[in-house]
N, C-alpha and C positions, 0 to 999 in steps of 0.2 A: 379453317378452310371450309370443312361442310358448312357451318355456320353464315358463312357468306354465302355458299351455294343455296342453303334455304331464302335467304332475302334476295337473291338472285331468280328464285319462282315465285316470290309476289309480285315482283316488277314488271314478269312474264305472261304470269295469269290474265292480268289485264290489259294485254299487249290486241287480246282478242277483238279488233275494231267491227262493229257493226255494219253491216249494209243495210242501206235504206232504200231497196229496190221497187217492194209495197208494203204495204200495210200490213199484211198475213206475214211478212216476210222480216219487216222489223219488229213484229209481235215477237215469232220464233227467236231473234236476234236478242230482243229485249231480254227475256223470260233465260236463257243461255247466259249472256252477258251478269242477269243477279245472283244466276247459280256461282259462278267464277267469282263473281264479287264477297259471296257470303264465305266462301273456301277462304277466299287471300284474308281479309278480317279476322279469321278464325286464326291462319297462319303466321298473320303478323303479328296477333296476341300470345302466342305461345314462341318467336321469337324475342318478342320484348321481352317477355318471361326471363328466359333462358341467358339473353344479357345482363338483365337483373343481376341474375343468381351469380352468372359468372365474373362479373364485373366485384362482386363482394367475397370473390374467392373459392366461390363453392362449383365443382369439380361437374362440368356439362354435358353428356352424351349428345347427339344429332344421327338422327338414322341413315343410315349410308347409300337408302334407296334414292336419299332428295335428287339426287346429281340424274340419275334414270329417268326420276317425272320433269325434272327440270330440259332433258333432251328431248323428252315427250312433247313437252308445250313447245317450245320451238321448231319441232318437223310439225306440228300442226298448225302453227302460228305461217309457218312457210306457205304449208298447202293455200290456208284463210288467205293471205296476202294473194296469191297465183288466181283463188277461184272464189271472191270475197261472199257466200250462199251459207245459208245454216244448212242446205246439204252436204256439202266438204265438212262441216264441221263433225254431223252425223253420221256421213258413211258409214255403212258397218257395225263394228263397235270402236269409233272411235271415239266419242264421245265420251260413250258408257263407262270404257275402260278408263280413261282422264278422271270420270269424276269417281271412280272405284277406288283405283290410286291416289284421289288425294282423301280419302274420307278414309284408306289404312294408315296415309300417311300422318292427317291429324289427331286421330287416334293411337298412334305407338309413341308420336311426337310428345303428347300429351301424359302418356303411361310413361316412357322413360323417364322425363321431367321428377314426375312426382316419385318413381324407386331410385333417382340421384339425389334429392331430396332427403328422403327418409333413410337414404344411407352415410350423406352425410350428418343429418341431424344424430344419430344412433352413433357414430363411430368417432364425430370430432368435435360433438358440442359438450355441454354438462353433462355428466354421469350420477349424478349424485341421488339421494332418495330423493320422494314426494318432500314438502314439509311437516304431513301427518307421521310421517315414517321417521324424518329426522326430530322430529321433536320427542319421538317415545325414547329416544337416546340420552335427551342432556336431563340435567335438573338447572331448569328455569329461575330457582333461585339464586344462582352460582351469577357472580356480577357480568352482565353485558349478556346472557343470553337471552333475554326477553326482547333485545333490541336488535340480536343479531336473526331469531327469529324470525321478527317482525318483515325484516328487511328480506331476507330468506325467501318469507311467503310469497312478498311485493314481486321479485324480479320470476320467480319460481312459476309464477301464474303468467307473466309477460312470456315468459321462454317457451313453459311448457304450450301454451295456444296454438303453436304452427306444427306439434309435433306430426300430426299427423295428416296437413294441408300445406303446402306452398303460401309462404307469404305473398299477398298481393298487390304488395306497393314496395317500392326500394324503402320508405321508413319503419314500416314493419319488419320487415327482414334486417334492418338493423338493427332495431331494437331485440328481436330476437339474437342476436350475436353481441350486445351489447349485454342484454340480461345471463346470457350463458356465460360469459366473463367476470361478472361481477359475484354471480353466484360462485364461480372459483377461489372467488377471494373472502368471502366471509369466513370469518374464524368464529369456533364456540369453545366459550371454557366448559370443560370435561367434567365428570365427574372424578372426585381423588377415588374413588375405590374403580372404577373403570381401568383395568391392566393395560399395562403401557404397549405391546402388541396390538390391542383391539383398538386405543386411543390410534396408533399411526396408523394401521389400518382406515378407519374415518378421513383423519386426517386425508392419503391416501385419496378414495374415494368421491373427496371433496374436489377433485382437479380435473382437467378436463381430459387429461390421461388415464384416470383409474390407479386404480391398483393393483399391484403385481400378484403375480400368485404366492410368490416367498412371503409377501405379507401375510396370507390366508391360513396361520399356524393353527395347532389342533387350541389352543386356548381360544383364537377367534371364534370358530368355529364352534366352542361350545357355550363361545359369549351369547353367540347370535342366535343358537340357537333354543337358548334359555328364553330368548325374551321375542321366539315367533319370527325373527326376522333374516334366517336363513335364508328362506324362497326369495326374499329382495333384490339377494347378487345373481348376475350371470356371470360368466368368462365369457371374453370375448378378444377375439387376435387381434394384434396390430395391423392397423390397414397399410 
């Protein structure tokens, strides 16, 4: 619903028609009319965004101010039609306040975006180490891990690139959720002296769930921390 009321104030923004009374006058008109225009541009790029994201499942906040500025532009859209002058449009602060409101509105528009982002990337995509991290685990000569490696690194550098920016295209962000998928499914043969706790533990780890705490036994933990890679894990709740 907000969703629509956002693309419901670009259609508005430019609702603002010009009068061509003189010169001077469709100057002020002009100069007004590209301020509005550079606002809705701005606004309609950070809606596409936001379908993007939501269209591939990923979970979209919208500020609940839009539906406020969006009553904004149309009482002043009303006045402009009654008294068609770039003075009606200026009165006062009316102007001022319009384009105060939407330059908080593209800016928090913009900030949410990217902390829904970064929370779903964090809480429902791959969990698992770097490749630098997971390779100080296996012994590489043990058959198929040099290939499962391999493959590890490939998708591991696709996923990780958005971690911390919003994909910028629908194929991007798929591939991001495609590479986060695939990284789930790689398997590595273990080391035989690696304790079967620490072995499902990884296991574990490797899924786009994690790992429980009941995995997290005092033998893991002394696995891990033999060999420097305690600081690796965090806890983190179920969203």
């Amino acid at each position: 619903m907000l969703l629509a009321d956002a693309q419901h104030v670009t259609a508005r923004l430019l609702q603002l028609d010009a009068a061509r009374n003189s010169v001077e006058e469709a100057e002020i008109l002009a100069n007004l009319g590209q301020e509005l225009r550079t606002k809705e541009t701005r606004l309609r790029e950070l809606i596409d965004r936001a379908v993007m994201l939501r269209n591939e499942g990923v979970p979209m906040t919208v500020p609940s101010d839009i539906r406020v500025i969006a009553d904004a532009i149309v009482k002043l859209k009303t006045r402009f039609t009654e008294a068609p002058k770039s003075s009606t449009l200026k009165q006062g602060k009316r102007w001022t306040n319009l384009v105060d409101k939407l330059n908080d509105l593209l800016t928090t528009f913009d900030v949410i975006q990217r902390q829904d982002w970064k929370q779903y990337f964090g809480s429902r995509l791959f969990a698992g180490l770097s490749p630098e991290q997971r390779r100080s685990t296996l012994v590489l000569q043990l058959p198929g891990n040099k290939e499962a490696i391999g493959r590890y690194t490939e998708f591991y550098a696709r996923f990780n690139r958005y971690r911390q920016s919003i994909p910028p295209t629908p194929d991007a962000l798929r591939d991001v959720l495609y590479s986060s998928g695939e990284l789930a499914q790689i398997a590595f043969v273990e080391t035989n002296e690696m304790p079967e706790p620490v072995k499902l533990f990884f296991d574990a780890t490797a899924t786009s769930t994690g790992a429980s705490l009941r995995s997290v036994t005092t033998d893991v933990i002394a696995w891990l921390q033999e060999r420097g890679l305690l600081d690796s894990y965090v806890v983190r709740a179920k969203s």
